[in-house]
C-alpha positions as CSV (number, residue, x, y, z in Angstrom):
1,X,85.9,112.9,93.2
2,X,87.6,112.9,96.5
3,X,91.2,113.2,97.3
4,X,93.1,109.8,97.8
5,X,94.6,108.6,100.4
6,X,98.0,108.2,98.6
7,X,97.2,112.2,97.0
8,X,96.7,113.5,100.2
9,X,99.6,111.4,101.9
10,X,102.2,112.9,99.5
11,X,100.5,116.5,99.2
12,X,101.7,116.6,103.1
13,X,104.5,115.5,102.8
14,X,105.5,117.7,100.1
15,X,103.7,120.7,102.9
16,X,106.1,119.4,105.5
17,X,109.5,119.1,103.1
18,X,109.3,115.6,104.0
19,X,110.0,112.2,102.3
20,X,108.3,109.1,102.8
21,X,109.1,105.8,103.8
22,X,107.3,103.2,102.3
23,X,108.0,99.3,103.9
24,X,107.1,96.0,102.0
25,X,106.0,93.2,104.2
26,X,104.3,89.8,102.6
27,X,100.7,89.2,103.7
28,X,100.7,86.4,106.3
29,X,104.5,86.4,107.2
30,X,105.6,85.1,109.6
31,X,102.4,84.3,110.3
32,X,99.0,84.9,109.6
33,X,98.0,86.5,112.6
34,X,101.0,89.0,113.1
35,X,100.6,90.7,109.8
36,X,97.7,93.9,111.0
37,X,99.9,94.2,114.2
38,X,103.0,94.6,111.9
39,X,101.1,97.2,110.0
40,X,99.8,99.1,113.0
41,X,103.7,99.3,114.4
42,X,105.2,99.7,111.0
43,X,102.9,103.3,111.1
44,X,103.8,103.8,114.5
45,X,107.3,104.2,113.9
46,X,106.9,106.5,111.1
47,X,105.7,104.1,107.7
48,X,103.7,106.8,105.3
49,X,102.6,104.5,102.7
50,X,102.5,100.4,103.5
51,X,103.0,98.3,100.4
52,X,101.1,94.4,101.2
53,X,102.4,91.6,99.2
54,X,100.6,89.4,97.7
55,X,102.1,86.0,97.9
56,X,102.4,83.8,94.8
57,X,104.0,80.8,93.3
58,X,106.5,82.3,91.0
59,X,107.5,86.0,92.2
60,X,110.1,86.4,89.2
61,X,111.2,89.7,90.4
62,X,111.8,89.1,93.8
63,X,115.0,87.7,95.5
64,X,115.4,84.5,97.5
65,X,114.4,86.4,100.8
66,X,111.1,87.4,99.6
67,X,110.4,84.5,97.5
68,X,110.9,82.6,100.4
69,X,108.3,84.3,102.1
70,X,105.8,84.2,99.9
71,X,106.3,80.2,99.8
72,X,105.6,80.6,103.4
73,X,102.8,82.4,103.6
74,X,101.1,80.6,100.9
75,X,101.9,77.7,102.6
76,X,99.8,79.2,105.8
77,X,96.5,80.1,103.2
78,X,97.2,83.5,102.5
79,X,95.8,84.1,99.1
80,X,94.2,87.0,97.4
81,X,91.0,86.4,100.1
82,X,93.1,86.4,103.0
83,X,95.3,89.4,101.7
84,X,91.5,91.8,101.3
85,X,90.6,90.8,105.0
86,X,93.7,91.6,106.0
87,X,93.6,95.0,104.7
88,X,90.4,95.6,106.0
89,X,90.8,94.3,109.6
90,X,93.7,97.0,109.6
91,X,91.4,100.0,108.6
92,X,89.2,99.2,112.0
93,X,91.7,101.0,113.3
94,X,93.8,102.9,110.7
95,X,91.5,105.1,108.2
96,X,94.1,107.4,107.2
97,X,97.9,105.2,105.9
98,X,97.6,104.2,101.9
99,X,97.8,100.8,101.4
100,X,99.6,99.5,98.0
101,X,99.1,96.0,97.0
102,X,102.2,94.6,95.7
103,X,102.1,91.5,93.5
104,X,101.6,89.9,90.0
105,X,98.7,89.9,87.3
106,X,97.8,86.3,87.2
107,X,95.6,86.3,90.7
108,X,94.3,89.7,89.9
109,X,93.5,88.2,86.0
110,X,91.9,85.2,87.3
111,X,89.3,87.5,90.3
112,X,88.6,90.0,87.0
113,X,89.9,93.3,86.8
114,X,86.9,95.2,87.7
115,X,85.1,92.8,90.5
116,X,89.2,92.9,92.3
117,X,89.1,96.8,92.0
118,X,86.2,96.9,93.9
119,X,87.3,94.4,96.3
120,X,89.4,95.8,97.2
121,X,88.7,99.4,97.3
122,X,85.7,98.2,99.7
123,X,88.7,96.8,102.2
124,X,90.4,99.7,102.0
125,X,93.1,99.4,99.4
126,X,94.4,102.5,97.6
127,X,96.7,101.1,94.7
128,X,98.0,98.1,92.9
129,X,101.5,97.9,91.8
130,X,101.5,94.5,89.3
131,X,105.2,93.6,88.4
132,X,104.4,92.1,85.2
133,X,101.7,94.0,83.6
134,X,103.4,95.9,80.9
135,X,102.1,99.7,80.5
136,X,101.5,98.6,76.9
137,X,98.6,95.9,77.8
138,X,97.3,98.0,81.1
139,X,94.3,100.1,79.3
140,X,91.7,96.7,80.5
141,X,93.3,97.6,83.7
142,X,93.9,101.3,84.3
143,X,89.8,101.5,82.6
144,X,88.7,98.9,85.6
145,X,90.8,100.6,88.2
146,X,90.1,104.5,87.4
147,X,86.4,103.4,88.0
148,X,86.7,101.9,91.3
149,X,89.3,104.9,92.5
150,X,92.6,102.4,92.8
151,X,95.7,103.9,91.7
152,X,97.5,101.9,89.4
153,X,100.4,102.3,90.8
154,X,103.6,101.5,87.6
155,X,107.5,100.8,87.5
156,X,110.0,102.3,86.1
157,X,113.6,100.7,85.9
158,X,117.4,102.1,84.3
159,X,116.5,100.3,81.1
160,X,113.3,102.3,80.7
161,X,113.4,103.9,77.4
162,X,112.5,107.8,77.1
163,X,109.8,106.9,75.1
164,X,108.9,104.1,77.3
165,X,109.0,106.7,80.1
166,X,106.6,109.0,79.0
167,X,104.2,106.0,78.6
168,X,104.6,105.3,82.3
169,X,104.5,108.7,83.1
170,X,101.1,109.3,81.2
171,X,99.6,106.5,82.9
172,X,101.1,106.6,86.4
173,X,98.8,107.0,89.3
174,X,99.1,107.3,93.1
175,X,103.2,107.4,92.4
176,X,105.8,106.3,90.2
177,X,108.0,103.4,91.6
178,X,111.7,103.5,90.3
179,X,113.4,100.3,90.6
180,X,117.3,101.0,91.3
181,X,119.0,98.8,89.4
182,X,118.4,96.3,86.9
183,X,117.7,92.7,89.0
184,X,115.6,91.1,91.9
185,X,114.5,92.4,95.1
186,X,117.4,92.2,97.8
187,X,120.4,92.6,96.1
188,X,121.7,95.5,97.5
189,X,125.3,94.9,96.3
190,X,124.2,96.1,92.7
191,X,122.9,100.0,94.1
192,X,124.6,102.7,92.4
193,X,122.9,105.9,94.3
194,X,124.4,108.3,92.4
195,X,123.6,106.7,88.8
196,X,120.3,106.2,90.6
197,X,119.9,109.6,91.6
198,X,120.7,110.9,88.1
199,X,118.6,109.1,86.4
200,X,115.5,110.0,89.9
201,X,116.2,113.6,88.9
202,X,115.0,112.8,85.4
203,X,112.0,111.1,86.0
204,X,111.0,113.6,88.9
205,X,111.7,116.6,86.4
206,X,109.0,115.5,84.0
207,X,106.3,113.5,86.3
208,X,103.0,114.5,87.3
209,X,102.6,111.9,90.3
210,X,105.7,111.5,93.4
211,X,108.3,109.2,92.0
212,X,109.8,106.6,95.0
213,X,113.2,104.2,94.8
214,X,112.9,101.1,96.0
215,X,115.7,97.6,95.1
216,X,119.1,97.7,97.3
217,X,118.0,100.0,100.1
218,X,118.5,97.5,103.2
219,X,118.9,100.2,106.2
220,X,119.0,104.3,107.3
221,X,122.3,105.1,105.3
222,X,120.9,103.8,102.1
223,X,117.5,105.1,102.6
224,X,118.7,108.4,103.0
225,X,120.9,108.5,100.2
226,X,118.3,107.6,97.8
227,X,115.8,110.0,99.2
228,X,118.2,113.0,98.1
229,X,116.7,112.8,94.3
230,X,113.3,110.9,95.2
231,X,109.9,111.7,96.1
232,X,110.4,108.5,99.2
233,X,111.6,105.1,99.8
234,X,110.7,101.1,99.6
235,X,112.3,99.2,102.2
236,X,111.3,95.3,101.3
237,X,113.7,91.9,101.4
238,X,115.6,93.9,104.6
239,X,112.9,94.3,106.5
240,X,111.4,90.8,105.5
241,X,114.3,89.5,106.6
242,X,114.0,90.7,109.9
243,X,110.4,89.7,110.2
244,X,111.4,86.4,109.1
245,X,113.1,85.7,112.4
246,X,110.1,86.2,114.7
247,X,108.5,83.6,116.7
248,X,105.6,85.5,117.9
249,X,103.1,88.3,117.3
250,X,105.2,90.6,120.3
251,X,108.3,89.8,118.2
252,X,107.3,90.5,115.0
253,X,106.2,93.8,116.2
254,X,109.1,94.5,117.8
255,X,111.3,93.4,115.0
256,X,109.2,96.0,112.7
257,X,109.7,98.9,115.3
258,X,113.4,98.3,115.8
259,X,113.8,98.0,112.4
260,X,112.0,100.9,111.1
261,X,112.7,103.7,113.6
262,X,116.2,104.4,112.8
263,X,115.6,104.9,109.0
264,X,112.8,107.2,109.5
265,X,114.9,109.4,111.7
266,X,117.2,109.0,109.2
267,X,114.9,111.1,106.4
268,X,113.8,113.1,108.7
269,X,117.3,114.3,109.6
């Protein structure tokens, strides 16, 4: 079987002593048509991994700023359809970055499991990251996925049990994402990075796959502070946010490339 995308991303960044820097933007905001040229500039200014969101009605893990933007870009069409051409209009030109689907079971329940693996792996998707599919009830999943070559990508959070952690860990794919703090998306308030880097330390001591942060980390100074004990960094309601205020495909580019630049300089320093 071939190397991944998301293996051979991280197996050069672990070559190069770097970390990676992984933003989260929702499919389809702020608009339909600015969301491959967001992409393109995210990677231009130093993204290693994108995660895609998948919009839907009742994101229960996300904060107001990315549950507003889901009602958005729902509100615009952007479904589960719109979200696969989407990923594939970006690999025209981008064969190389991972792309991670973020979003929840129900619209990957209702397409199947095994016809939206391979969907999706024919756009050009490298992993899945579903926020409420319990490790416990993923084996219809992880059995689909593994066939089609999608990482199911899994969470890990400070109330994750040891035992409950070596589940995760057994079935991790792709990488392991380690959500800082107990709550939603966004509130950055609640980030402890050196609880979270204790408990990043742990995971990363026993894990076969990268382990990432992601929850609270809004600009460079917190992105670099929880790279110290992690494999990379999700950037998401921040970065959202900044989109958000875009009135046109030039400024939504823009917004990404301002926004993005200084925290990848900021692992890299």
């Amino acid at each position: 079987m071939p190397v991944s995308r998301l293996d051979a991303r991280f197996e050069s960044l672990r070559a190069q002593q770097r970390k990676a820097l992984i933003p989260f933007i929702t499919a389809g905001d702020p608009s339909l048509e600015a969301t491959v040229p967001v992409m393109h500039a995210l990677v231009a200014a130093g993204a290693d991994v994108i995660e895609l969101g998948v919009p839907f009605s009742d994101p229960m893990a996300d904060g107001p700023t990315i549950q507003r933007s889901s009602e958005r870009a729902l509100a615009r069409g952007a479904g589960l359809r719109y979200v696969l051409q989407t990923v594939a209009a970006f690999r025209e030109q981008d064969a190389r970055t991972p792309v991670v689907l973020m979003g929840y079971l129900n619209p990957v329940e209702i397409h199947g499991y095994a016809r939206f693996a391979t969907e999706a792996v024919a756009a050009g998707v490298d992993g899945v990251l579903l926020v409420d599919l319990p490790p416990e009830e993923a084996e219809e999943a992880n059995v689909a996925f593994d066939a089609a070559g999608l990482a199911l990508v899994l969470l890990a959070s400070p109330t994750t049990s040891t035992a409950r952690a070596e589940t995760l860990l057994g079935l991790a794919r792709g990488y392991l994402y380690y959500v800082s703090f107990a709550g939603v998306t966004g509130a950055s308030e609640r980030l402890d990075h050196d609880a979270a880097g204790t408990r990043l330390a742990a995971l990363r001591a026993r894990a076969g796959v990268p382990v990432v942060a992601g929850f609270g980390i809004k600009d460079a100074a917190s992105a670099a502070a929880m790279a110290r004990q992690a494999d990379g960094v999700v950037v998401g309601s921040a970065l959202v946010a900044v989109l958000a205020e875009a009135d046109s495909i030039d400024a939504a580019v823009q917004a990404a490339t301002r926004f993005l630049a200084p925290l990848r300089q900021a692992l890299d320093g």
